[in-house]
LUMPA-528845 format. One record per residue: residue in one letter; y, x, z of N, C-alpha, C, O in turn. Coordinates in steps of 0.05 Angstrom, whole numbers, plus 5000, padded with zeros to 4 digits. Each point is the difference from the previous one (the first is absolute). Layout:
N
AYXZYXZYXZYXZ ...
This chain:
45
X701409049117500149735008500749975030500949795008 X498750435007500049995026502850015011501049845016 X500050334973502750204995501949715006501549945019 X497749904954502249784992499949815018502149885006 X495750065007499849815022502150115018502349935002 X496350285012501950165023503949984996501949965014 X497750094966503449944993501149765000502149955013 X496649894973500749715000499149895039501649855012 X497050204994500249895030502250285020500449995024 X500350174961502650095015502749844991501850075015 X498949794970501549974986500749735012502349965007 X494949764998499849855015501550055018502349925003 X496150285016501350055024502249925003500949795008 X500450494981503349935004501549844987502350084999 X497249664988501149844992499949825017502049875007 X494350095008500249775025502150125029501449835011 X498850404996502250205010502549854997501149845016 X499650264959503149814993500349735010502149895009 X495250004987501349674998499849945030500849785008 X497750465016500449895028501950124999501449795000 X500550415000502850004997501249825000500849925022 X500149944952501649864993498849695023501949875008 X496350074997499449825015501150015026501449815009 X497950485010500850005022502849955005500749865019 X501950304955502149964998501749705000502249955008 X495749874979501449804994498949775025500849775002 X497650355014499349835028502550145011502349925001 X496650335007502950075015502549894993501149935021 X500550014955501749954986500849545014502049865006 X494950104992500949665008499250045029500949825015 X497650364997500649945029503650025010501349835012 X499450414978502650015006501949804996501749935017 X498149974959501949804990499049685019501449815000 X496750205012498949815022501650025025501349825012 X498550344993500550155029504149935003501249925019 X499550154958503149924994499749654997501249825012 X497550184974500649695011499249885019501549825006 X496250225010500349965030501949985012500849785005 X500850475004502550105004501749774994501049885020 X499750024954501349834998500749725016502049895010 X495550074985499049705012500249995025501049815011 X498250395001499649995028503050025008500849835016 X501250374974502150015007502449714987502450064996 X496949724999500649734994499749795018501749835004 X495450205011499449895021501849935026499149895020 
């Protein structure tokens, strides 16, 4: 019973792992696409 816990909360783990992955990527991902449009705007002014 112990065994299965321990696995299933490794397993957690790296699934909550992945999803700060994919999170940090997709901040990184709209800061950038921000930052270009800044750029834009500012260069319209």
């Amino acid at each position: 019973m112990i065994q299965r816990r321990v696995t299933t909360d490794i397993v957690a783990q790296r699934r909550s792992n992945f999803m700060m992955d994919i999170l940090m990527l997709a901040l990184g991902f709209v800061f950038f696409a921000l930052a270009i449009g800044y750029t834009y705007a500012c260069e319209r002014l």
